[in-house]
C-alpha positions in Angstrom: 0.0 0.0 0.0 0.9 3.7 -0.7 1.0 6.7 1.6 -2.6 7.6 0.0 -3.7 4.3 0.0 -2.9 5.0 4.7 -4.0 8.4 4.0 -7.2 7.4 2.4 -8.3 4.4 5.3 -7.1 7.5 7.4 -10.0 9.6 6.2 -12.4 6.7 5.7 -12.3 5.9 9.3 -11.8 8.9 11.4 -15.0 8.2 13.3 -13.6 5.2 14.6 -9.9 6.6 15.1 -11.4 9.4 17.1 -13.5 7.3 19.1 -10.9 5.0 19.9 -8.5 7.5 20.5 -11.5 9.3 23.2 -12.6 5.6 24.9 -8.2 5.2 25.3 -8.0 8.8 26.8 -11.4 8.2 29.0 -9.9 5.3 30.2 -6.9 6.8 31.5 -9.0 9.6 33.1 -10.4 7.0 35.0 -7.1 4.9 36.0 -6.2 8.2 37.3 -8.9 8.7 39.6 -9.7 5.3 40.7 -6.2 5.1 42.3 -5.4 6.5 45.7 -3.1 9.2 45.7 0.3 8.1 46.7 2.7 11.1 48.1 6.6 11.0 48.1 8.6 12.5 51.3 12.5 12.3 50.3 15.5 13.2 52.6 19.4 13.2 51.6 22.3 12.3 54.2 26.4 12.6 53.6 28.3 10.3 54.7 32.0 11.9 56.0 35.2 10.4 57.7 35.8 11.8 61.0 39.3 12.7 60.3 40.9 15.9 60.4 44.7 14.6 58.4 46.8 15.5 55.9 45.4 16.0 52.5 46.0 12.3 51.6 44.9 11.0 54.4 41.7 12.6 53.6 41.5 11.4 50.0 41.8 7.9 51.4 38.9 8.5 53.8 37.1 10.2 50.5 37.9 6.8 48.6 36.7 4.3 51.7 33.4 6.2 52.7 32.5 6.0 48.5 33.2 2.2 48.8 30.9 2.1 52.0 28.0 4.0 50.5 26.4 1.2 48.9 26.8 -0.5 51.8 24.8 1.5 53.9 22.2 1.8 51.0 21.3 -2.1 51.5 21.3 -1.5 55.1 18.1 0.7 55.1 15.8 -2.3 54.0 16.5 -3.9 56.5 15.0 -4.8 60.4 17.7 -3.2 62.2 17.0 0.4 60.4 13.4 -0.2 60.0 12.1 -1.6 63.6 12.7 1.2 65.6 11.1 3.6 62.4 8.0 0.9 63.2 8.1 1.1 67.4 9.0 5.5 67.2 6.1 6.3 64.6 3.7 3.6 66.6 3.3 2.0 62.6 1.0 -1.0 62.6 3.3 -2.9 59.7 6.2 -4.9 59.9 9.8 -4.1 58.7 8.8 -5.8 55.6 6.2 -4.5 54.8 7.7 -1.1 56.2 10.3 -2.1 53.2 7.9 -1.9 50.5 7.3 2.2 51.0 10.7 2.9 51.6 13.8 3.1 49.1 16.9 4.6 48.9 19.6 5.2 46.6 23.2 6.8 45.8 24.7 7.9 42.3 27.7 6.8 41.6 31.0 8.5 42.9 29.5 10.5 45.7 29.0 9.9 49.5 25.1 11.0 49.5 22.5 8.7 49.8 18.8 9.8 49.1 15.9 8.2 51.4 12.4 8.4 49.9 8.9 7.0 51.7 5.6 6.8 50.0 2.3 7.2 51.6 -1.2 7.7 51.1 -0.8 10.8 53.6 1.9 13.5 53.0 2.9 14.1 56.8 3.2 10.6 57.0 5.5 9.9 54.1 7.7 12.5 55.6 7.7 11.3 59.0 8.9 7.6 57.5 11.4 9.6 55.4 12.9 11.4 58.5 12.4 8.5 60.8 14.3 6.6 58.6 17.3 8.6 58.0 17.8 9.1 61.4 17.4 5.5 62.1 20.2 4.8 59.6 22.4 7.0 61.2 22.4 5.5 64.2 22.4 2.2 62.7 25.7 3.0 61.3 27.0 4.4 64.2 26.6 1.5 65.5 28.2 -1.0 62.9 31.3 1.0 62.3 32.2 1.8 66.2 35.5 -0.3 66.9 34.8 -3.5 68.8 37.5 -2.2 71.5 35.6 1.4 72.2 35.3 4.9 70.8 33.5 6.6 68.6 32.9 5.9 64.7 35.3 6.6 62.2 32.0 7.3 59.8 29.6 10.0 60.2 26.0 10.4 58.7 24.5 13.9 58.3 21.4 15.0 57.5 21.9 17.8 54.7 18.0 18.0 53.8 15.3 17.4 56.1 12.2 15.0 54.9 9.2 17.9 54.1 5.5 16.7 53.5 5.0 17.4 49.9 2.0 19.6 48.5 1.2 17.1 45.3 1.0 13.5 45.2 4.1 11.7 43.1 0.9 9.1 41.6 -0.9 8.4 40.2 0.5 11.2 36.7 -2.4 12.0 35.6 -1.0 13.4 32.9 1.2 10.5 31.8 -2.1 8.7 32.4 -4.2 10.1 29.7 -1.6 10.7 27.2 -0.7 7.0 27.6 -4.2 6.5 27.0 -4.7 8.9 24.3 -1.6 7.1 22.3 -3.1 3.4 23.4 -6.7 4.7 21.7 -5.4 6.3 19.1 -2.8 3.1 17.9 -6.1 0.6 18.6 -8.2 3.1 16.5 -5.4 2.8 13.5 -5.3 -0.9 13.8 -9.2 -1.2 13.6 -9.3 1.3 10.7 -6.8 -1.1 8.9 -8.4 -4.2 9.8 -11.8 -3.2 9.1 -10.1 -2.0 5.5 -8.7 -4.8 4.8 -11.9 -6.9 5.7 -14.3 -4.6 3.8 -14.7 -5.4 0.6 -17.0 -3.1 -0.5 -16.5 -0.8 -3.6 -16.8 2.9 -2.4 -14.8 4.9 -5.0 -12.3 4.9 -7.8 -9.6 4.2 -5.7 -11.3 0.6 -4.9 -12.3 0.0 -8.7 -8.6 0.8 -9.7 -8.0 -2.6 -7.3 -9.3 -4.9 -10.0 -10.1 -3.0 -13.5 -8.5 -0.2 -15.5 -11.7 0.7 -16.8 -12.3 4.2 -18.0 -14.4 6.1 -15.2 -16.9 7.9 -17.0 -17.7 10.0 -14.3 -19.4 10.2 -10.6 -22.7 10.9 -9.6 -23.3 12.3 -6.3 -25.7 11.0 -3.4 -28.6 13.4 -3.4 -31.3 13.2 -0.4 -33.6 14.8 -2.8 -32.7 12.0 -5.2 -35.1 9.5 -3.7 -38.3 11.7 -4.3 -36.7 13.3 -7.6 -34.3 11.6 -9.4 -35.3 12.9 -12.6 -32.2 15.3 -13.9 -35.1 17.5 -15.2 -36.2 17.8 -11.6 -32.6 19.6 -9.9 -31.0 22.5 -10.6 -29.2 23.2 -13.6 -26.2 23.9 -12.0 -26.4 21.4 -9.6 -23.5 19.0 -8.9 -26.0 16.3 -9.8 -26.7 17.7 -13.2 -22.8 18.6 -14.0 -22.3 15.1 -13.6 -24.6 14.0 -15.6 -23.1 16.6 -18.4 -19.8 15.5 -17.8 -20.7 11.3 -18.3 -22.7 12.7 -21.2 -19.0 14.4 -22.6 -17.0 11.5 -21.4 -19.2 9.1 -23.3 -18.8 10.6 -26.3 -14.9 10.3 -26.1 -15.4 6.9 -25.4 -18.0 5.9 -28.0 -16.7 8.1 -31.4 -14.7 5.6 -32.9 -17.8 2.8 -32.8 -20.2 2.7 -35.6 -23.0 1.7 -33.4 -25.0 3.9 -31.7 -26.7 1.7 -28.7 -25.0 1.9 -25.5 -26.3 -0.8 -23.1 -26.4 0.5 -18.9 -26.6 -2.4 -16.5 -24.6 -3.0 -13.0 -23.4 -5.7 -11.0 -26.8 -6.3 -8.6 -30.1 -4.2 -7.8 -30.3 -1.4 -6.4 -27.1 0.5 -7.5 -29.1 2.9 -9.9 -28.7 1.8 -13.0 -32.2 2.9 -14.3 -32.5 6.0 -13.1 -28.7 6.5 -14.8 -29.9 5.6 -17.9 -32.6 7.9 -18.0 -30.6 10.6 -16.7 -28.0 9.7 -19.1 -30.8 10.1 -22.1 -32.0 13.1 -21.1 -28.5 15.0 -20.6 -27.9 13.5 -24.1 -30.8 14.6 -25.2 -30.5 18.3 -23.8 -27.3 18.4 -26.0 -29.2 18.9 -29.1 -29.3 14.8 -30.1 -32.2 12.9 -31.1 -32.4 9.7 -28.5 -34.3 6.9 -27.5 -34.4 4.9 -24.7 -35.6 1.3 -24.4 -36.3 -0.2 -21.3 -35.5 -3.8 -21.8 -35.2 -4.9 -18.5 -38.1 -7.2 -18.7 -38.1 -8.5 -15.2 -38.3 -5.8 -13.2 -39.2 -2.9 -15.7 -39.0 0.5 -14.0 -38.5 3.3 -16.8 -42.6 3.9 -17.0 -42.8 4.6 -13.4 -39.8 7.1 -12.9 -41.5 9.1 -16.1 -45.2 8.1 -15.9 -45.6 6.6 -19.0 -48.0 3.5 -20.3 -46.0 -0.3 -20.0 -48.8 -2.1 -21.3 -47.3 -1.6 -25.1 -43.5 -1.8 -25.3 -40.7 -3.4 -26.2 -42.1 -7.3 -26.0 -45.0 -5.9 -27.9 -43.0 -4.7 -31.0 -40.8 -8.1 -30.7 -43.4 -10.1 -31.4 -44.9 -8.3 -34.1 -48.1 -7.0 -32.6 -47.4 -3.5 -32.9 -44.3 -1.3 -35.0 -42.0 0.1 -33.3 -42.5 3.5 -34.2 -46.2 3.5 -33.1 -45.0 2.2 -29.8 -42.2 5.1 -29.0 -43.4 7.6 -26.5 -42.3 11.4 -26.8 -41.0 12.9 -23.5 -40.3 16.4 -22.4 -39.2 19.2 -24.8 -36.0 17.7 -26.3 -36.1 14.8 -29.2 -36.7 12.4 -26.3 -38.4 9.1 -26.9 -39.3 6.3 -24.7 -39.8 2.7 -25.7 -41.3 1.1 -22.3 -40.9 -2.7 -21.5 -44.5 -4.2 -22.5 -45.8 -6.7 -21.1 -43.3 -9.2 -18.3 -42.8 -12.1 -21.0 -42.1 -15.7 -19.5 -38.4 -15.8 -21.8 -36.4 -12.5 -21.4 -33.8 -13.9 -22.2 -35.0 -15.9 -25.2 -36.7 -12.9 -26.6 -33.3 -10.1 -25.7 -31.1 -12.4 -27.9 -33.2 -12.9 -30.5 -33.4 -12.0 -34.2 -35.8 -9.6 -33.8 -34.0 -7.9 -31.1 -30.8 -7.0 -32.9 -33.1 -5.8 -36.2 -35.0 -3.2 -33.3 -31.7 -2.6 -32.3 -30.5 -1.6 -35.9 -34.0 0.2 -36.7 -33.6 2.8 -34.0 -30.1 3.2 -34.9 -31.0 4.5 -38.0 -33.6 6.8 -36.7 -31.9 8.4 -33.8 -28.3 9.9 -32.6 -28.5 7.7 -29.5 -30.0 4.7 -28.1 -29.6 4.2 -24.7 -30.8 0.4 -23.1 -31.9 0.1 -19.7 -30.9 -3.9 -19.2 -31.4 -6.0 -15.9 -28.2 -6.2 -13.6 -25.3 -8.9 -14.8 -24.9 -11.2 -11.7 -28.5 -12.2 -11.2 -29.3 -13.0 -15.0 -27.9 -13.5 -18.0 -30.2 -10.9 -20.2 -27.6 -8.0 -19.9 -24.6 -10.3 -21.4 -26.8 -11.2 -24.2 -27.7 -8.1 -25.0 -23.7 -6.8 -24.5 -23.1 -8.7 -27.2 -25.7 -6.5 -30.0 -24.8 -3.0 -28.9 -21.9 -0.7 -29.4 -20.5 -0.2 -25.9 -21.7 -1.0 -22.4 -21.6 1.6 -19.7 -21.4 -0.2 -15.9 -23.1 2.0 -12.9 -21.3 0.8 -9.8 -23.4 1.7 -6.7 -20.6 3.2 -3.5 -21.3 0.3 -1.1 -23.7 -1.3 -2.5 -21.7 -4.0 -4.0 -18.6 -5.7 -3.4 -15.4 -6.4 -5.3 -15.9 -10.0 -6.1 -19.4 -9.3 -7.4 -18.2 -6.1 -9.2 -14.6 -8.7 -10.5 -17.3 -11.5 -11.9 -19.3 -8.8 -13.8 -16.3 -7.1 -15.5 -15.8 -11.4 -16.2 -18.9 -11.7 -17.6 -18.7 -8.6 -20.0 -15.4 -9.8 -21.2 -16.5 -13.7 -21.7 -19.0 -12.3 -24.2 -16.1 -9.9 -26.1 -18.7 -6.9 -24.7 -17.0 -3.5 -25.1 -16.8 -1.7 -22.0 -17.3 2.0 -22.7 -16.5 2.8 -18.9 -17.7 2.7 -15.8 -20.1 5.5 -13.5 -19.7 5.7 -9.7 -23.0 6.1 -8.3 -24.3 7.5 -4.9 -21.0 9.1 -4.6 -20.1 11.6 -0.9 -20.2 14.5 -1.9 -17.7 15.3 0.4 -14.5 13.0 2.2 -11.7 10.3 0.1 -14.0 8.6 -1.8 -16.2 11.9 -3.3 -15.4 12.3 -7.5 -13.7 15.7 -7.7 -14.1 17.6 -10.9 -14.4 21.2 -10.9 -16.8 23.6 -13.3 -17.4 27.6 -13.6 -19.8 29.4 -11.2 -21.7 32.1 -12.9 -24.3 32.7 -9.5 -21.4 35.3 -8.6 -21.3 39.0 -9.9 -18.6 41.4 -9.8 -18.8 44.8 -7.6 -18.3 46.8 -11.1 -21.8 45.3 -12.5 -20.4 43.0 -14.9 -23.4 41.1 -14.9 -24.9 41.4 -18.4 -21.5 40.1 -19.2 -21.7 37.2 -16.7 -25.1 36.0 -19.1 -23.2 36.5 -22.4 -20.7 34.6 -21.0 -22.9 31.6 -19.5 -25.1 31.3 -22.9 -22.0 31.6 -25.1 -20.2 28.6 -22.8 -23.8 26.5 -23.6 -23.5 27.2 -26.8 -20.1 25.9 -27.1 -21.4 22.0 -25.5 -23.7 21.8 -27.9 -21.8 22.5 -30.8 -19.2 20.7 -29.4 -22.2 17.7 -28.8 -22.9 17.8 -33.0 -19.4 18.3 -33.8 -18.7 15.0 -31.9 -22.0 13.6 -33.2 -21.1 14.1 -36.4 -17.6 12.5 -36.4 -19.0 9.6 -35.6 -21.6 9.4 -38.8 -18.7 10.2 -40.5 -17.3 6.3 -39.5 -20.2 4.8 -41.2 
C-alpha cells in the first residue's frame, strides 16, 4: 500500500480513530482517579570520615566512605534500620512490609544517599522519610564503632530534612491520559486497517482501480432529494448532480466516437445500485445536448422506466418483438428535447429468449437508423444473463457501480462476464458518490451565481449562454464524427 492508500483508510475511518483514541483517553482519566493518591517525602544524608589529616589521608577517607555508600544503602531495607522507624512512629506494619514504601539510593561517585517513603498521607510519608534517615544514622553508628571502644570513624549527616510534599508523586495523571490517548489512538489505527482490509465493498475509484483499468466515465453524487426526484429535469441546472450527468454525457462521447453503433447498453453488477434512473438521466442529458435519442427499457423482469417518467407499460418493447405492434407506433415522446421512450411491454415468460433474438438486434438496428442515441436500460449482470446477451448487439456498455452497494468479487465477476462475451466496455459510472471525504469524485466547473462589484453582470449571461452554446456544438461536432465512421 501507498502513503494515500494510509492516508485514504485514514480519512475513511476517522470516526472510529477518534472514538478509539476518546474511549483510550477516557480510560486513563479514570485509571487516574480510581487510584489512591500516593505522596513521596525524600530526605538526603552525607556520609564523611571523621578525620581531620593530611590531605591524603583525607583522599583515602574520601575513597573508603564511597566504597561504603552502597553498603549502607542495602542497610536501610532492613530490620535493624526499620524496627525502631515501626516502634517510634507507633506504625502497625512490619519491617517488611515497612520495606515496601521505603527506598533509597546513591549515584555513583558521591557519598550521599537519598531516602524516599511513600504514603497515602503526605505528613506521614515525611515522617517515615525522617524516621528513617535518622534510624540509619544511628544504625551505622553502631556497625562501624570499633569493637575495642570509641567513637565511629564514619559520620552520617542529614543535609536535607524530609518535608511533607503539597502534590502527590501518583498516580501522573497526565502520563495517564496521554498514555491512554496514544493506546486509543494506535487501537483506533489498527481497527481502521483491519476493518479495511476486511471490507470489501467498492466505495470509490480508488477501490475500482483494485481490480479493472476501466475508464471512469464519471461520478454521480448521493442526493437526499434524489429519492423523491431523481429525474435530472427535476434539480437544478447547475447542480452538482446535473454537471455530472453533463460530464458522463461528454465522457461518453470520447469513449464511444470511434464505434459505428450507436446503442450503448447500462446495467450494474446487482439491484439497487441505480442503474435505471442512470440511464434515463444519461438520455436526457444526451438529449438536452441537441441529439435525437431513444431509450428502451429492456429490463423485462423488473421494468422501471414507465414509473420514474409516468408513462404507459402495457405496449412496449415485448410488444413490437413479437410483431403486434411497430415500433415506431410504440415510442413515446418525453419532455421538450427529441426524447423518446420505448417502455418494457408486457413481463414475458423468456427475457432472455426474446433479448437475444433476431428480432432484437433488427430493433436494435432500426432505432439506430432513426436516432443519434440509443440508450438500453438492461437488468443487472450477476442475477441474469439478459444483460450479457444483449452486450453482445450493442456498441458499448456503460457499468453503474453503486458506493457500497456492492462488493469487489461481485463487481470482478461482472467485468468477467462482460469480457467472456467480447462486450465493449465504454466505462464505468460511480454512483451514490459523498459529496464530500476520500471517496467523493472531484471535478471542478465555472460558477456564474457570482457578480462582480463593477456590475459586470450582463457580461456574466453572455458569458454563460455563449459557454452552452459551445457544449452543444461541441455535442454535434462530436456527433457528427461519428456518422462520419459509417
Amino acid at each position: 500500500m501507498e502513503l494515500n492508500d494510509y492516508l485514504r483508510i485514514l480519512r475513511r475511518n476517522w470516526l472510529l480513530i477518534t472514538v478509539c483514541a476518546l474511549v483510550g483517553l477516557l480510560i486513563g482519566a479514570v485509571a487516574s482517579f480510581a487510584v489512591r493518591p500516593t505522596y513521596a517525602a525524600e530526605t538526603k544524608l552525607f556520609v564523611a570520615i571523621n578525620n581531620s589529616g593530611s590531605v591524603q589521608e583525607l583522599q583515602q577517607g574520601n575513597t573508603f566512605t564511597q566504597a561504603r555508600v552502597q553498603s549502607y544503602v542495602e542497610t536501610v531495607d532492613t530490620p535493624l534500620v526499620l524496627q525502631p522507624v515501626v516502634d517510634s512512629l507507633g506504625l502497625d506494619v512490619t519491617p517488611g512490609a515497612l520495606a515496601q514504601k521505603v527506598t533509597a539510593t546513591a549515584d555513583l561517585n558521591t557519598v550521599i544517599i537519598t531516602i524516599a517513603a511513600e504514603d497515602t498521607s503526605p505528613v506521614q510519608a515525611a515522617a517515615i522519610a525522617q524516621a528513617t534517615a535518622d534510624s540509619l544514622v544511628e544504625s551505622v553508628g553502631g556497625l562501624e564503632s570499633p569493637s575495642e571502644g570509641g567513637t565511629s570513624p564514619v559520620k552520617l549527616s542529614v543535609i536535607t530534612p524530609a518535608t511533607a510534599p503539597s502534590e502527590p508523586s501518583a498516580p501522573n495523571t497526565r502520563l495517564n491520559l496521554a498514555l491512554g490517548l496514544l493506546v486509543g489512538f494506535a487501537g483506533g489505527i489498527s481497527a481502521a486497517v483491519l476493518r479495511t482490509t476486511l471490507d470489501t465493498r467498492v466505495r470509490g475509484e480508488s477501490d475500482i482501480r483494485r481490480i479493472s483499468d476501466a475508464p471512469l466515465l464519471g461520478g454521480i453524487f448521493f442526493d437526499t432529494d434524489a429519492t423523491k426526484k431523481p429525474l435530472l429535469t427535476q434539480a437544478a441546472p447547475q447542480s452538482p448532480r446535473a454537471e455530472s450527468f453533463r460530464q458522463i454525457r461528454t465522457n461518453l462521447q470520447f469513449a464511444h466516437v470511434s464505434h459505428k453503433s450507436k446503442a450503448m447498453l447500462v446495467t450494474s453488477s446487482l439491484p439497487g445500485e441505480g442503474k435505471s434512473t442512470t440511464a434515463i438521466n444519461l438520455a436526457m442529458a444526451i438529449a438536452q445536448g441537441g441529439q435525437s435519442v431513444v431509450l428502451v427499457d429492456a429490463d423485462l423482469r423488473r421494468p422501471r422506466v414507465d414509473e420514474y417518467l409516468g408513462l404507459e407499460r402495457n405496449a412496449g418493447l415485448t410488444t413490437a418483438l413479437i410483431g403486434r405492434a411497430e415500433v415506431e407506433d410504440l415510442l413515446q415522446p418525453w419532455g421538450k428535447d427529441e426524447l423518446y421512450i420505448l417502455t418494457a411491454g408486457q413481463i414475458p415468460p423468456n427475457p432472455s429468449e426474446l433479448l437475444g433474438s433476431e428480432a432484437m438486434k433488427k430493433l436494435i438496428t432500426q432505432l439506430e437508423q432513426q436516432f443519434d442515441a440509443v440508450i438500453i436500460d438492461a437488468p443487472p449482470l450477476l442475477p441474469v444473463t439478459d444483460a450479457a446477451v444483449l452486450a453482445q448487439q450493442v456498441g458499448g456498455v456503460v457499468l453503474v457501480v453503486g458506493s457500497s452497494k456492492v462488493k469487489l468479487p461481485d463487481l470482478q465477476k461482472s467485468l468477467g462476464n462482460l469480457e467472456m462475451v467480447d462486450a465493449d466496455l465504454l466505462g464505468v459510472v460511480i454512483n451514490l458518490l459523498p459529496s464530500k471525504g476520500p471517496d467523493a469524485y472531484a471535478y471542478s466547473y465555472y460558477s456564474y451565481a457570482s457578480v462582480d462589484e463593477t456590475g459586470a453582470k450582463g457580461t456574466r449571461k453572455a458569458s454563460r449562454g455563449a459557454t452552452h452554446q459551445t457544449d452543444a456544438d461541441f455535442d454535434k461536432h462530436v456527433l457528427s464524427a461519428r456518422s462520419g465512421d459509417h
